[in-house]
C-alpha positions, 0 to 999 in steps of 0.5 A: 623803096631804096630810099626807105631802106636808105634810111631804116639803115640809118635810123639803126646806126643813128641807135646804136653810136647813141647807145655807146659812150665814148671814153678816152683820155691819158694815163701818165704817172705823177711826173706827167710822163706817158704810161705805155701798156695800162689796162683801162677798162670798166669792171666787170664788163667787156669793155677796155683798152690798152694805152699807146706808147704816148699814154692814150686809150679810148673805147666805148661802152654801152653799160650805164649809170655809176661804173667802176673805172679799173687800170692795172699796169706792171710798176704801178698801183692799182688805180680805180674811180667812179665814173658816171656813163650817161651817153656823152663822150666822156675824157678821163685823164689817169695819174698813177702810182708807182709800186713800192720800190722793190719793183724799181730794183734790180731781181735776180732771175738766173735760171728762175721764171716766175708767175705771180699776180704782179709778174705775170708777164714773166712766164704762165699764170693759171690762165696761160696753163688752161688756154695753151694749146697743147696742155690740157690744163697741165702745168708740167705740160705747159712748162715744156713750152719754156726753154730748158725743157725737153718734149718727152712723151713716153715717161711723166715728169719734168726733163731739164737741161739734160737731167731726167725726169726725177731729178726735178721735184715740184714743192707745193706752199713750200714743202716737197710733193712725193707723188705730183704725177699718177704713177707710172704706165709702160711707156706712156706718160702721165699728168700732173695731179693738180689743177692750174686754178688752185695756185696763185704763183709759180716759179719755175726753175731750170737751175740755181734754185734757191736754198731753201729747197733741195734734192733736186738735181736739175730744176725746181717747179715752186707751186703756191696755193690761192689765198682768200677767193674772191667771193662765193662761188659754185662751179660744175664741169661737163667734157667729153671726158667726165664730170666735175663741180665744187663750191667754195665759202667766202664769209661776208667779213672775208676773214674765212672761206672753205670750199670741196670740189670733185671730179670723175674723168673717164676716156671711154668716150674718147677711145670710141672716138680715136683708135689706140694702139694698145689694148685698153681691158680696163679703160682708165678712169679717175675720181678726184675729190679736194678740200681746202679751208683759209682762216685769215688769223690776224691783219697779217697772218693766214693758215690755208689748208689743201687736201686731196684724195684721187684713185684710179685704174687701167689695165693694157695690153701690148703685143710682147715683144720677145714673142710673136703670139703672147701679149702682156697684159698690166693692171694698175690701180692707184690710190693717193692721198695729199693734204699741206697745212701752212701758215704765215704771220708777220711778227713785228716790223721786220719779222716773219715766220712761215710754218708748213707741213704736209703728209701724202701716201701712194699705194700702186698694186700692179699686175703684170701677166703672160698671156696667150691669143685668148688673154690666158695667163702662160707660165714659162720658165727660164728668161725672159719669160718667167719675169713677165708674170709678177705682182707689185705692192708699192706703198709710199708715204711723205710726212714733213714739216717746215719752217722759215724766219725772215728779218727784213733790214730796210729797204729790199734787204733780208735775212732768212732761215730755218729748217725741215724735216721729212720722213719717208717710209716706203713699203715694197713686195714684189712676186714673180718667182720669189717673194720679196719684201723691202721696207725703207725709212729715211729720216731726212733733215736740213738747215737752211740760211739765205740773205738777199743783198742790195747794194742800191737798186741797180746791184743786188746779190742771194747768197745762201748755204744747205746743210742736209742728212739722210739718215738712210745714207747716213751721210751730211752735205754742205751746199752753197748757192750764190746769185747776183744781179745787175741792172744795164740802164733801161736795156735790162739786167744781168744775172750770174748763178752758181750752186751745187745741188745733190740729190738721194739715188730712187728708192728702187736703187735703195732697195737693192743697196742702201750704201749708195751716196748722193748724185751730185750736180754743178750749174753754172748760169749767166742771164740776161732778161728785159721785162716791160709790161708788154713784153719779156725777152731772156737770154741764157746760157748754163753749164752743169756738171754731173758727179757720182750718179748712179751706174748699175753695171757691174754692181750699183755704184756712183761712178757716174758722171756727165755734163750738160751745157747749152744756151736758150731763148725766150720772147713773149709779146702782148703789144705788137699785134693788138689782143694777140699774145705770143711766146717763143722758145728755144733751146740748144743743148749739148750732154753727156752722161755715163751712167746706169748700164751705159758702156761709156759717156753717151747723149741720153735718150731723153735729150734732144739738141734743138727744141723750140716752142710757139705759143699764140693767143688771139682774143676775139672781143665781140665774139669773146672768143679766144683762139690759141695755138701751139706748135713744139718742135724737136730735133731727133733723140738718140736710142741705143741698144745695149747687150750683154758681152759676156766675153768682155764682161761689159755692156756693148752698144750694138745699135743707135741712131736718131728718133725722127724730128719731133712736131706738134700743132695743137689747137684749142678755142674757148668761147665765154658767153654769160648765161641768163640775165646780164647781171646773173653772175651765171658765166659759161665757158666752152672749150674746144681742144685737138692735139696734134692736128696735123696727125704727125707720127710720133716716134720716142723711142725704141725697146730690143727683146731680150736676145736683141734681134727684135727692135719695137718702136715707141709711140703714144697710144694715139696720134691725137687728142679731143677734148670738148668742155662746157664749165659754168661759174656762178659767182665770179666772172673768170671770163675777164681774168682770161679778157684781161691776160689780153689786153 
């Protein structure tokens, strides 16, 4: 009997290393010499390797027939071949091109990360937003895994090297987003609007941004949409959470394509789940829905179009904090709207144009309330208690247009310049014990110039200036910016950055004096980076100086001032330990500021001095299962407590110290099975997703009563997150863009 079996076992393994074909070989470039970290693989299949440092792969495959042999490295062109596959060991030898030049060149990269479908190593892909960890699919929330960024949870927005989070601005195709968070929620903070997947490329800077963008005080998150998709394609969406579907048009000439998509999200299922430390009378919810359209106008010109319209509400309650019997009750409802138009041609052999517009409108109405035991409205008079019943009406809106022409002058060199024009209209009412009602206009304009200079491939310079004026302010700066880069033989490059940045005071210090100036800010950046297909590491340190920032005490002024100065650490590897990508950050800040009503020159309570990130993803290919991990830490932010000395005239500081560190280990799996028959192109993607698994307590910061005695910590509504989703694909296989990442 055992020898039966024996050869059962046998007869099986004998079938299976028939069904597999063996393909290896080396991949070298055109002078013969071995390229290291080449994806070799078949097309649209599971099948693939990574060449060794002496240029050799081998796999095997079970697929059949004529197949499409597909290799990518960075510094290369795209190499693709027939192959027939008919069960004999199979030896293929790979010569490949290198890219046009400017991929040899030296790039300046002070203070800018960026993404893009040849740079991918350098920082996150839409792939890396959607599989890290502790992101949830949000960009702002994947970026804070970077250096530079401060883990910040009680308020939206980007916190960059000392500055707060309205001093970085994200632009979309070139043009400024008025409203890229859902409007703010007391002392909890909101995410992003955009999905990952509708952007192509990404340049994240904590610094020295280029000038053709402004009024951005600490960094700049540059988003551009997709161009043409690949083809056809439906999606639908079922989580834990909600409901999503669309479907995108691609015509048979791939000249055009359009597509709409909608999403409904509700966090009733997770608050039945998870306990929340406020009291949610309107759960919140979310309906989404976009469109878009890419006419392809000629060989080399494309117009894309991208609008949304979103609308949302949620209503919580919150023990007050001066009483020990009454709550606060605030009540939200959200509607924005967002639509960018754009388009690029080249004109000639050296010219090219770009011209884009947007709009965007935001309408938030508030109500707060006093209330009792019962959740009845109470009516107090005197402070603090005749302030907490108020009614809001915010209405903002973004209209602009945009234009920049190139001169490209052989080679890498090039000229460019242009101009934009935005007009702001804000519109605020605002009801407690008075009715007030406050219109702004602004019409916003700049000029622009930059060039990027290359002495040879190893020295190259950006050199640009901004001219800007707010009609609001009704005053003019003149702004330089100038970067240079210089390649160390094969150890790398080094980058030098310097300009200065101003940015307008928030409408809400407008409304109360618009005779209020500029913020100013100085950064002063040196970079070292080395990048190779398989792994990037940066080294930088920043100074920055802050000037005329806004204070409140004892009228609005801009005698504000602060500095901020630091250095930080960045290393991503794909190629040490096989289908594993890892990346570690760390960040070293040192700043101060005087500003608002701060007695004196204080550490801001958003800044924390040591922050570090670890990011790892394991791709598991015969169970096509991912397994990602992320763990953010933080050393503890101060928190102070002000009060008014009326003996003195001043504010006081009457209480601080340090939050506790801040930890979070996040995980998430993804697995990737197609559905139905294996050519179907009906793909599936389960995601699995838990925040915080370690149940750590957080603690962001304090709020005092009104008279000071009472300190009330600030937390997350909940220790934790769970997410669980279930996304089909019919059309395209996005399963092998996230295989392929890691590879």
């Amino acid at each position: 009997m055992r020898v039966v079996l024996l050869l059962v076992v046998c007869l099986c393994w004998q079938a299976v290393v028939n069904a597999q074909t063996q393909v290896s070989g080396r991949v070298t470039d055109k002078a013969g010499k071995p390229v290291p970290g080449a994806s070799v693989g078949i097309k649209d299949s599971y099948d693939g390797a990574t060449s060794d440092s002496t240029g050799h792969y081998r796999f095997t495959t079970e697929e059949k027939g004529v197949q499409q042999v597909v290799v990518s490295c960075i510094g290369y062109q795209l190499w693709e071949q027939p192959l027939t596959v008919e069960g004999a060991a199979l030896v293929l030898d790979i010569k490949l091109k290198e890219q046009p030049s400017e991929l040899k060149a030296v790039v300046v990269t002070a203070g800018s990360f960026e993404a893009s479908d040849s740079k991918r190593t350098t920082v996150l892909n839409s792939i890396d937003v959607a599989t890290t960890a502790s992101a949830n699919a949000d960009i702002t929330a994947a970026i804070r895994t970077l250096p530079g960024t401060q883990q910040v949870g009680e308020k939206e927005g980007l916190f960059i090297r000392g500055g707060s989070g309205e001093e970085a601005k994200v632009f979309i195709d070139g043009t400024l987003v008025n409203n890229y968070f859902y409007s703010a929620v007391p002392d909890i903070s909101q995410r992003g609007r955009f999905s990952p997947f509708i952007f192509k490329g990404t340049v994240f800077s904590s610094g020295g941004y280029s000038a053709l963008y402004g009024q951005a005080l600490s960094g700049a998150l540059i988003l551009e949409t997709i161009d043409l998709p690949e083809r056809t394609e439906a999606s639908l969406g079922i989580s834990s959470v909600g409901l999503s579907g669309g479907y995108q048009y691609l015509n048979k000439k791939k000249t055009f394509s359009g597509g709409a998509s909608y999403a409904y999200t509700n966090l009733l299922p997770y608050f039945a789940l998870v306990k929340q430390r406020v009291d949610y009378f309107k759960v919140p919810a979310y309906h989404g829905a976009d469109a878009n359209f890419r006419w392809k106008t000629s060989k080399t010109g494309l117009l894309k179009f991208y609008g949304t319209f979103q609308a949302n509400r949620l209503g919580i309650r919150t023990a007050d904090i001066d009483s020990a019997s009454l709550k606060n009750a605030f009540g939200l409802k959200n509607h924005n709207l967002y639509g960018n138009l754009s388009w690029r041609e080249k004109l000639g052999d050296d010219w090219h144009i770009y011209l884009g517009s947007s709009f965007s409108t935001n309408r938030d109405d508030i109500q707060n309330q006093l209330q009792n035991r019962q959740n009845e409205q109470q009516d107090i008079d005197g402070l603090p208690w005749n302030i907490k019943t108020f009614d809001a009406l915010v209405k903002g809106s973004l209209t602009q247009v945009k234009a920049v022409l190139e001169r490209k002058f052989g080679g890498l060199t090039a000229f460019r310049f242009g101009g934009e024009y935005q007009y702001f209209h804000d519109d605020l009412s605002y009801t407690d014990t008075l009715n007030r009602h406050n219109i702004i206009n602004d019409h916003f304009k700049a000029a622009f110039a930059e060039a990027d200079i290359y002495v040879t491939n190893n020295l190259a310079a950006k050199i640009g200036t901004r001219v800007e004026h707010s009609s609001l302010l009704d005053k003019a700066n003149l702004v330089p910016r100038v970067s240079l880069a210089y390649r160390l033989g094969k150890l790398g490059q080094a980058s030098l950055a310097y300009g200065i940045f101003y940015q307008k005071p928030e409408k809400t210090q407008l409304v109360i004096d618009p005779g209020l100036s500029y913020t100013r800010a100085s950064h002063y950046i040196a970079n070292f980076q080395k990048v190779t297909a398989t792994r990037t590491l940066r080294i930088e340190a920043f100074y920055k100086k802050y000037e005329d920032l806004v204070k409140t005490y004892p009228a609005l002024n801009n005698n504000g001032y602060g500095y901020a100065k630091g250095v930080e650490l960045f290393w991503r590897d794909r190629k040490t330990v096989k289908y594993v990508d890892y990346w570690v950050s760390y960040s070293f800040l040192d700043t101060k500021r005087d500003y608002l009503n701060y007695p004196y020159s204080l550490t801001p309570n958003f800044a924390a001095k040591h922050t570090a990130s670890l990011v790892v993803k394991r791709f598991i290919t015969n169970w096509k299962t991912q397994v990602n991990a992320s763990y953010s830490f933080a050393t503890g932010r101060p928190y102070y407590g002000f009060r008014y000395n009326a003996g003195a005239s001043k504010y006081e500081v009457f209480d601080q110290g340090d939050t506790p560190p801040y930890n979070n280990l996040s995980l998430s799996i993804n697995y990737l099975p197609n559905i139905g028959k294996q050519n179907s192109k009906t793909f599936v993607v389960w995601v699995l997703s838990v925040n915080n698994v370690l149940n750590q307590q957080q603690l962001y910061n304090y709020n005092y009563s009104y008279n000071g005695l009472i300190r009330q910590p600030v937390r997350p509504p909940a220790n934790q997150f769970f997410f669980i989703g279930c996304f089909f694909s019919f059309g395209v296989d996005r399963s092998q863009d996230i295989i392929n990442s890691n590879l």
